[in-house]
Structures are given as C-alpha cells and as structure tokens.
C-alpha positions, -999 to 999 in steps of 0.1 A, spaced: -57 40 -187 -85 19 -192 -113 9 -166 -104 -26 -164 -63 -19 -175 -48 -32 -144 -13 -31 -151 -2 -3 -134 -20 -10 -104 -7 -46 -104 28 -27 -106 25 -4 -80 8 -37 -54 40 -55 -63 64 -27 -53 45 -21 -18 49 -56 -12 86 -57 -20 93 -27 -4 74 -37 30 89 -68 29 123 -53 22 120 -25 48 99 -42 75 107 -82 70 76 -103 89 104 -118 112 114 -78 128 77 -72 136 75 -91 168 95 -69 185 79 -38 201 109 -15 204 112 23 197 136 10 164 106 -11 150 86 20 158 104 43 139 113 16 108 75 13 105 70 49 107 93 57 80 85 30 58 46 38 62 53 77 54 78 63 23 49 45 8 20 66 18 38 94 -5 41 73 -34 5 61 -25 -8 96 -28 8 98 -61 -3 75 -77 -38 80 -66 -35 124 -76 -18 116 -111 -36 82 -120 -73 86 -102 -81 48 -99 -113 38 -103 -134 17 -76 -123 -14 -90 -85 -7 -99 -85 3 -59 -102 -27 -49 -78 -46 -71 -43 -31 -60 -61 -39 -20 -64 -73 -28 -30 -79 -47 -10 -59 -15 -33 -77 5 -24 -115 -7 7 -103 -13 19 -96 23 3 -122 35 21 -149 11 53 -128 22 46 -141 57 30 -119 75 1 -120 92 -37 -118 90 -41 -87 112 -10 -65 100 -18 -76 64 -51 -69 66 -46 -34 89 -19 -25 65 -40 -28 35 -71 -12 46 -53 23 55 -37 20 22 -70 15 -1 -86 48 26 -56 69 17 -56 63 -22 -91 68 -20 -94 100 -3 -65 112 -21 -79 101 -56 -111 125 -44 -94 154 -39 -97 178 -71 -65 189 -90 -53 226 -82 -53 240 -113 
C-alpha cells in the first residue's frame, strides 16, 4: 500500500456507510427505545471489529485515516443523517483505528 494509495480506505468508508445505513437507516434513529438501543449496539460492535481489522492488518497512515473520516463522514451525512450522529459516529471511528493501528503486532 502506498502513502497516498487510497483505494482501500475509500473501500472500507463506503462499506461503513452502506452498512450503517442498511442496519441503522437515518429515519429509525429518532426513536429512543431499548430496540434502537440494542440495533446500534450491535451494529457499532459489527463495525468496530472490522474497524480494528483493518487498522491491525493495514496500519493506515495519518492521512489514509483522515481520509476514510472524511469519506464516512460525508458519506453518512449525504445518506441523511445528521450533523451530530454523523459527526459523533465518525470521530469514535477514526480514535479506534487509530489506537488500534498503534498497538504493536504480537509476534
């Protein structure tokens, strides 16, 4: 992977966004019932996992992180959802891939 090679960053934006949007639509999140709860829940553990993933196996640099933010990011939000959850949403995903993307390999 290159340091500017963004394709499989753009890849992985785009499949956070479609799976958000398939597992949480914008229209079920103004409801504050335990089954949004728990559909958020799941879907946030779903896609933290392949989050970590990617950020263990690929290591993104600083700019491929701040890249796949923006793309999830702009993506959500033309999806319909808004400002705050978009930009909540996006923010604890760019901390976790870039915690996880410190941690050092186990041999």
């Amino acid at each position: 992977m290159g340091w500017f090679d963004t394709s499989e960053v753009d890849a992985f934006a785009r499949w956070v966004v479609n799976e958000v949007v398939q597992r949480m639509p914008p229209s079920s999140l103004g409801t504050a019932d335990r089954k949004t709860t728990d559909r958020i829940h799941r879907m946030n553990e779903f896609v933290s996992a392949r989050a970590v993933a990617l950020a263990t196996e690929q290591r993104p640099n600083f700019y491929k992180r701040a890249r796949l933010a923006n793309q999830v990011k702009w993506g959500l939000r033309e999806a319909g959802y808004e400002k705050g959850f978009a930009d909540t949403f996006t923010y604890e995903l760019a901390t976790l891939i870039t915690v996880s993307a410190r941690k050092r390999r186990k041999p």
